[in-house]
C-alpha positions in Angstrom: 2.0 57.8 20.6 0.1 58.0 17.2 -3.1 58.3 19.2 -2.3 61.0 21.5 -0.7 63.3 18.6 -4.1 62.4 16.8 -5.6 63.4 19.6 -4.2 66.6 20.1 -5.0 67.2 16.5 -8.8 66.6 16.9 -9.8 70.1 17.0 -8.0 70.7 13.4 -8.6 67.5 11.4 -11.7 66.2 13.2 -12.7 62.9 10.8 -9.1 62.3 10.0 -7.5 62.2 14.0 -10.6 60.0 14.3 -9.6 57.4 11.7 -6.0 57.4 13.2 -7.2 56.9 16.5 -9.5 53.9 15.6 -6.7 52.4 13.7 -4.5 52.8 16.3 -7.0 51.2 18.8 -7.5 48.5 15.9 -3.9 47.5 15.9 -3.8 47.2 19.2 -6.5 44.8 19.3 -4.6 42.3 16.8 -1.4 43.0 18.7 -2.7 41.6 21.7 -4.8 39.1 20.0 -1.2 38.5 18.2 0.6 37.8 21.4 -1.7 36.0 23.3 -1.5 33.5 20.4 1.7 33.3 20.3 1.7 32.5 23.9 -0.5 30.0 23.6 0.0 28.4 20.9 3.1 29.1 18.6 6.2 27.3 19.5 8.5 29.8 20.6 11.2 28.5 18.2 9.2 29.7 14.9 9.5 33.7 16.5 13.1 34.4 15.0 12.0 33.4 11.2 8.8 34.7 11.8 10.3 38.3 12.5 13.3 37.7 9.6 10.8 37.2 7.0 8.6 40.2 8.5 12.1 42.4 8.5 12.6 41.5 5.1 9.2 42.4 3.9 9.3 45.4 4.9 12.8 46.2 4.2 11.8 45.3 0.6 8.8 47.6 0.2 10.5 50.5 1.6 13.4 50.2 -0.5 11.5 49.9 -3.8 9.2 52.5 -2.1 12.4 54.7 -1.9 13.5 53.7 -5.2 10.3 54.5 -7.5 9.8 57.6 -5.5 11.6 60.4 -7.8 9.7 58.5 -10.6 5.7 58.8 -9.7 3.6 61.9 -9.9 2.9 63.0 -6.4 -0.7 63.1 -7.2 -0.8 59.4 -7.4 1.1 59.1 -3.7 -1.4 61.7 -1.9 -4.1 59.5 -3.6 -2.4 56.0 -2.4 -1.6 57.7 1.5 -4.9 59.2 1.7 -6.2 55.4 0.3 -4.3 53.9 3.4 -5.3 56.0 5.8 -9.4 56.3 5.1 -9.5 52.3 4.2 -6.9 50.9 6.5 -9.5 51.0 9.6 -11.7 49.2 7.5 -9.5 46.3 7.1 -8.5 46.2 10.0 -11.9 46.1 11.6 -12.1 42.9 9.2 -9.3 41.7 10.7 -10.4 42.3 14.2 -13.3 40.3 13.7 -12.0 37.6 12.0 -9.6 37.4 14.9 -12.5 37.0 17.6 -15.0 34.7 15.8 -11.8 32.5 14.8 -9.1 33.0 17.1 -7.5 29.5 15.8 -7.0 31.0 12.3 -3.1 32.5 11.9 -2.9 35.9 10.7 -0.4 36.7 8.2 
């Protein structure tokens, strides 16, 4: 869903509807790579504390995120989002490729 409103956004933001749509296509990628792992490989009995401890991270951050955000100058969270969105295709491409050289490694 990202993709396509990214998409239909191309003619506006051209470099930054790009960026979400190769992140988008990036997360896919380690999605799949993701489940065809846990299929397998992973014991099907480590899933549940695997998603409770994924729940609780981010239930954390976004609660401290929702907590320090009357506090910080907006300046500093246009200049983290902006951060995230232009360098998180970059790691993920990184992550990508780690995931197809060494598929046996276990992402985080």
């Amino acid at each position: 869903l990202i993709a396509e409103f990214a998409w239909d956004w191309l003619a506006v933001h051209y470099w930054t509807s790009r960026f979400i749509i190769v992140n988008t296509m990036l997360l896919s990628v380690l999605e799949a790579c993701s489940l065809w792992r846990l299929w397998t490989t992973a014991p099907i009995r480590t899933l549940p504390q695997k998603m409770w401890n994924h729940l609780w991270k981010m239930l954390s951050q976004g609660f401290a995120f929702a907590l320090l955000w009357p506090f910080v100058p907006h300046f500093v969270c246009n200049c983290l989002f902006y951060w995230a969105l232009y360098f998180s295709p970059i790691i993920n491409i990184d992550l990508v490729v780690q995931q197809l050289m060494h598929p046996e490694t276990q992402a985080r």
